[in-house]
MDAnalysis code that builds the backbone (N, CA, C; Angstrom):
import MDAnalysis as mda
import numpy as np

u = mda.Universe.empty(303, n_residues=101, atom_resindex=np.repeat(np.arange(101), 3), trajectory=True)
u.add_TopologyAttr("name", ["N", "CA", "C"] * 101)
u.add_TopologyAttr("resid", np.arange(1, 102))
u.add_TopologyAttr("resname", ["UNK", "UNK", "UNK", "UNK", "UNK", "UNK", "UNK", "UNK", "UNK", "UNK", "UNK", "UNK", "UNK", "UNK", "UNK", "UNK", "UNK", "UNK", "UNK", "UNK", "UNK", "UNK", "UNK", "UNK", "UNK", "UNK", "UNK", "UNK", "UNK", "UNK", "UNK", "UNK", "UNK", "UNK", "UNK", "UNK", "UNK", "UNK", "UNK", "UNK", "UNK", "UNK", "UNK", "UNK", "UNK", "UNK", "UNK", "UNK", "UNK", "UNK", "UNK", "UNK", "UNK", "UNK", "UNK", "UNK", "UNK", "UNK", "UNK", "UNK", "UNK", "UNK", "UNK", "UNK", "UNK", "UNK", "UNK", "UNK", "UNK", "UNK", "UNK", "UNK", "UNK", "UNK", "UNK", "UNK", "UNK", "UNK", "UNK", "UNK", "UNK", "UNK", "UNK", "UNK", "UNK", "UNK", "UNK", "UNK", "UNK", "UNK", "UNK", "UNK", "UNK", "UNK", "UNK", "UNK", "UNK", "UNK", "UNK", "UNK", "UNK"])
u.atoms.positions = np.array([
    [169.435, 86.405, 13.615],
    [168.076, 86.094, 13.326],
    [167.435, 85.328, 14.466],
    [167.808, 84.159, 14.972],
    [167.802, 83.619, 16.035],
    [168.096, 84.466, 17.139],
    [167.636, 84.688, 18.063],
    [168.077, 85.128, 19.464],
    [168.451, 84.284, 20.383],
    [169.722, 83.429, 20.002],
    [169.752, 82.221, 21.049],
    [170.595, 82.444, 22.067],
    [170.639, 82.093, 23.317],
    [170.781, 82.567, 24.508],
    [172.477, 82.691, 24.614],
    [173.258, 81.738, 23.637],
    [174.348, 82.113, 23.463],
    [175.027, 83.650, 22.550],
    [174.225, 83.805, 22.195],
    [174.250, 85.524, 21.308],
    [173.945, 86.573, 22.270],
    [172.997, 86.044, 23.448],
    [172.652, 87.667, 23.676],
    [174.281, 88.122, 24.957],
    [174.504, 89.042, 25.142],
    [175.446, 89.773, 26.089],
    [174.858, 89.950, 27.449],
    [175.595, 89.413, 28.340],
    [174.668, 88.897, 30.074],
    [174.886, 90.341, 30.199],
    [173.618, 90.202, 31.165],
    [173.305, 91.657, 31.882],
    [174.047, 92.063, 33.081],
    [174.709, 93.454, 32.922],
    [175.258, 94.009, 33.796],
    [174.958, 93.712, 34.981],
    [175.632, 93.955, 36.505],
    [175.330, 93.869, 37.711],
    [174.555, 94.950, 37.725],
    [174.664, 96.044, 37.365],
    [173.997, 97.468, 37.717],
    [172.846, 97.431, 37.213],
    [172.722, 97.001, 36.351],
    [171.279, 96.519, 35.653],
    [170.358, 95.771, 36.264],
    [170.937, 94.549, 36.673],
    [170.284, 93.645, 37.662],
    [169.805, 94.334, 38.608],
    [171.117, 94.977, 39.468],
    [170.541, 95.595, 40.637],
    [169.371, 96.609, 40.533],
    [169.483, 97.291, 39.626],
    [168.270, 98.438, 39.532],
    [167.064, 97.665, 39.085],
    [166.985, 96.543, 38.832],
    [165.637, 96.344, 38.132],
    [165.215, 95.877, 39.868],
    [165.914, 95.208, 40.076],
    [165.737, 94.457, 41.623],
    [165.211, 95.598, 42.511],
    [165.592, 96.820, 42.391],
    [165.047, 97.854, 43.402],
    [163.737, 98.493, 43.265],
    [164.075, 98.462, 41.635],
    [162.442, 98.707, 41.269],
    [161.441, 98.193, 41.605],
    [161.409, 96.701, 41.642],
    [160.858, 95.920, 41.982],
    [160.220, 95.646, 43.340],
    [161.450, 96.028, 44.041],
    [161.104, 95.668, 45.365],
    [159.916, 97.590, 45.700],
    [160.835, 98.379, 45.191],
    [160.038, 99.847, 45.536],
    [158.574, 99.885, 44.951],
    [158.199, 99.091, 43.920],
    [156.594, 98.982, 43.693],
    [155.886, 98.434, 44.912],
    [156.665, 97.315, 45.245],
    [155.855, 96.335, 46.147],
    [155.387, 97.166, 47.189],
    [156.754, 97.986, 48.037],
    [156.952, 98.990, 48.817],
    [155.673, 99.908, 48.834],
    [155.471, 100.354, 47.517],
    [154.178, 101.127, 47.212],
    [152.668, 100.656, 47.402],
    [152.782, 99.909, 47.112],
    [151.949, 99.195, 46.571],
    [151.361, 98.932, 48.331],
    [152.484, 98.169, 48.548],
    [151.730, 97.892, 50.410],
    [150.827, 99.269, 51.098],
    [151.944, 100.259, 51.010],
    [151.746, 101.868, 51.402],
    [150.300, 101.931, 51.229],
    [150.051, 102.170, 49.757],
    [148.656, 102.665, 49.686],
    [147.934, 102.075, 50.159],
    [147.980, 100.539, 50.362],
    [146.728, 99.527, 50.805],
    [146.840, 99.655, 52.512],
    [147.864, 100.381, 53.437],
    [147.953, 99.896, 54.437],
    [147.280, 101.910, 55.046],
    [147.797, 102.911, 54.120],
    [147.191, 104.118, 54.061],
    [145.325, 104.218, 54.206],
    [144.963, 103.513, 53.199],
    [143.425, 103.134, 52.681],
    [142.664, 102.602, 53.843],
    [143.489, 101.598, 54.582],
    [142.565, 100.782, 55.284],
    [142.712, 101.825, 56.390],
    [143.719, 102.037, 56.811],
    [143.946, 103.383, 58.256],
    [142.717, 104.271, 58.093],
    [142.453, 104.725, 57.064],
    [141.458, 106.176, 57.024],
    [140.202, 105.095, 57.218],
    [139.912, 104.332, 56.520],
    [138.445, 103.766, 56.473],
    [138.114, 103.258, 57.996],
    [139.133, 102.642, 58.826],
    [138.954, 101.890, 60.218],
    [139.080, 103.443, 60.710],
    [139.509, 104.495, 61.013],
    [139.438, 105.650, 61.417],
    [138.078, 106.459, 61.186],
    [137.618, 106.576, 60.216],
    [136.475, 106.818, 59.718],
    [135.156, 106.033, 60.505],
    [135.375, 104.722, 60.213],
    [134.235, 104.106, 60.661],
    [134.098, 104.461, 62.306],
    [135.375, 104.544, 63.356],
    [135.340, 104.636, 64.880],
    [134.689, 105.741, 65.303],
    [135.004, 106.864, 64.668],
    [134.636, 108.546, 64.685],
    [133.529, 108.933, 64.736],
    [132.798, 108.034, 63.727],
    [131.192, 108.302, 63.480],
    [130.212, 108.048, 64.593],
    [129.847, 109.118, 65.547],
    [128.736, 108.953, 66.485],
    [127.285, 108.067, 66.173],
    [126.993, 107.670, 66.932],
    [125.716, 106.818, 66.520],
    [124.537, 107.401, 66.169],
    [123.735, 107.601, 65.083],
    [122.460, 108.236, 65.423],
    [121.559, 107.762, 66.335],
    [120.642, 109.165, 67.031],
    [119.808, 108.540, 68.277],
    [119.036, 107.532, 67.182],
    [118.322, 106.685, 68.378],
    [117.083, 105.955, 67.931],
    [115.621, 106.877, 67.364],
    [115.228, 107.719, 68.395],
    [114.200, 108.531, 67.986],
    [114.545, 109.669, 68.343],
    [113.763, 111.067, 68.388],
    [114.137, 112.281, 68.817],
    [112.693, 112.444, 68.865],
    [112.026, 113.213, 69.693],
    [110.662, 113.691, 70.010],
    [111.285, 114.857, 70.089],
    [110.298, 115.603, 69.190],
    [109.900, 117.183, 68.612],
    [109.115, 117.748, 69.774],
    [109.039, 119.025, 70.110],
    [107.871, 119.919, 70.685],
    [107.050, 119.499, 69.348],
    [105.756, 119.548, 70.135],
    [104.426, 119.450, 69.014],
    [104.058, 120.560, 68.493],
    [103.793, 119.979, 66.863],
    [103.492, 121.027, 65.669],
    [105.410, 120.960, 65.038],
    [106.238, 120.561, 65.554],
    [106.997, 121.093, 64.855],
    [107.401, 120.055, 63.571],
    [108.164, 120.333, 62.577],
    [107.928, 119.552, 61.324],
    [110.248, 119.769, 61.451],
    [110.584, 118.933, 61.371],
    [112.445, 118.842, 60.983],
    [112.448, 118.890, 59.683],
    [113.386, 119.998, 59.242],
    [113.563, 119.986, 57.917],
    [115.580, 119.638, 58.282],
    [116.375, 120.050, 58.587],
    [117.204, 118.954, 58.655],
    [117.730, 118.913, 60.282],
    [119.078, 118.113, 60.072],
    [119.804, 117.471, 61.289],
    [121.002, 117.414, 61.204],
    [121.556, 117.745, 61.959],
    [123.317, 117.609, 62.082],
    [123.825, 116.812, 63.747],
    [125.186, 116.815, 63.587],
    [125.119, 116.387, 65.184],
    [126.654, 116.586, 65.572],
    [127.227, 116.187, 66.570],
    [128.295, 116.481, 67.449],
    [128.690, 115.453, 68.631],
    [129.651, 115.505, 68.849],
    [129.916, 114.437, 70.217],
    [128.643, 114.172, 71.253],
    [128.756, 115.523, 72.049],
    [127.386, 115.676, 73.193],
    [126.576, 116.281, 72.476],
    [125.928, 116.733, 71.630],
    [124.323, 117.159, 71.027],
    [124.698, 116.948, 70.295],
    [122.430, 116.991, 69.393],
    [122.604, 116.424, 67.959],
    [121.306, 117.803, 67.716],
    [121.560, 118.654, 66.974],
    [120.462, 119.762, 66.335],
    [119.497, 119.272, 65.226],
    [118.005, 119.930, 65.597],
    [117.348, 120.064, 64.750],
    [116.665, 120.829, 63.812],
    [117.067, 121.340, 62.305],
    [116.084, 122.539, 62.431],
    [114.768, 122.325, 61.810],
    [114.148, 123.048, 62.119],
    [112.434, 122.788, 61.634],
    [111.789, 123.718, 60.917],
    [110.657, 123.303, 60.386],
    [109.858, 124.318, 59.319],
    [109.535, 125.695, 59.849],
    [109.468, 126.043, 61.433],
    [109.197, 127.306, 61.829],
    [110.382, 128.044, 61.911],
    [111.747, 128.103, 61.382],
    [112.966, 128.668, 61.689],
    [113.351, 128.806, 63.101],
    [113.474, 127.214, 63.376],
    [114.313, 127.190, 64.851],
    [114.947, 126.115, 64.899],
    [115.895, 126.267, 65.846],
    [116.918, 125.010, 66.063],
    [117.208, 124.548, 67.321],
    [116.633, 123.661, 67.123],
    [116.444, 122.325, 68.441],
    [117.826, 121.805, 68.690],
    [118.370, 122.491, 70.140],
    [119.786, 121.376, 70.066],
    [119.846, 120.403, 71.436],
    [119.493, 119.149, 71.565],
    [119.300, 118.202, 72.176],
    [120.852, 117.353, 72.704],
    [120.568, 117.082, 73.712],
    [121.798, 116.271, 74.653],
    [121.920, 115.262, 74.201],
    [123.123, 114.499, 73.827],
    [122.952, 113.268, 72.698],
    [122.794, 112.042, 74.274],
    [123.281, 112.135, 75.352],
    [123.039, 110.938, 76.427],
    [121.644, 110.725, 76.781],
    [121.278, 112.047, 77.165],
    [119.694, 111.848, 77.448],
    [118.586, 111.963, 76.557],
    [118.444, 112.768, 75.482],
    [117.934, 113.360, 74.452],
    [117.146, 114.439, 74.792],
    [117.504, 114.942, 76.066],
    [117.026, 116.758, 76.682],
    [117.172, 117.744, 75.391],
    [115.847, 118.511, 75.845],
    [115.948, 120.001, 74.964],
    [116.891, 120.468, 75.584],
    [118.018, 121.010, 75.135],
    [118.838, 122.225, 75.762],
    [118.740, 123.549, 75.655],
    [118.711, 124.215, 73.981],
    [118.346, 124.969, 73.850],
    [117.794, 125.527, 72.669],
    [117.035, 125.972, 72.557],
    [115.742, 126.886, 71.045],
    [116.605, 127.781, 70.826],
    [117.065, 127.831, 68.991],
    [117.255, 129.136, 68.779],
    [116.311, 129.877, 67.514],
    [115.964, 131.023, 67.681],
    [114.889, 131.246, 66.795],
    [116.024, 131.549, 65.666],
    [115.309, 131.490, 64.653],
    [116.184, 132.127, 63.266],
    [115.581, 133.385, 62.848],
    [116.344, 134.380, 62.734],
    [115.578, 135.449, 62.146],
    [115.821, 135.731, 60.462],
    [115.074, 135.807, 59.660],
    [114.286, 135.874, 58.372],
    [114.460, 137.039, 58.015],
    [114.945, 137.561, 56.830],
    [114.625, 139.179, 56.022],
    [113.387, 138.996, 55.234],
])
């Protein structure tokens, strides 16, 4: 009725030992993922090119979106063309028209 410490039967070595491994193999884990997590996020953050400050359009043209790349950053615009600009200098390089059905 009592569970007093003289009643219960000491725990095996093998027992001990496995709880001990368990133990230590969570921690093990546990580090892993947190040391996995931070790798991708500090990797992530280095990778990411800077956006320019401004980009000047040929006039009349309207950007409907933007993507970019190491050395250029593209624009495309409401007339179906794509502006792809030198990301050092911010030079036109080259127009491509889009063709439409």
């Amino acid at each position: 009725m009592d569970n007093a410490p003289e009643d219960q039967a000491p725990e095996p070595a093998n027992l001990r030992f496995l709880r001990r491994l368990v133990t230590v193999l969570t921690a093990t884990m546990i580090g892993g993922v947190i040391l996995i997590t931070a790798l991708i996020v500090i990797r992530y953050n280095q990778s990411a090119a800077p956006l320019p400050d401004t980009i000047t359009l040929p006039g009349g043209t309207t950007a409907t979106a933007f993507t970019q790349a190491r050395n250029w950053y593209a624009v495309v615009t409401e007339d179906d063309q794509i502006l792809i600009f030198a990301r050092d200098s911010g030079r036109l390089m080259q127009t491509i028209d889009i063709e439409t059905e």
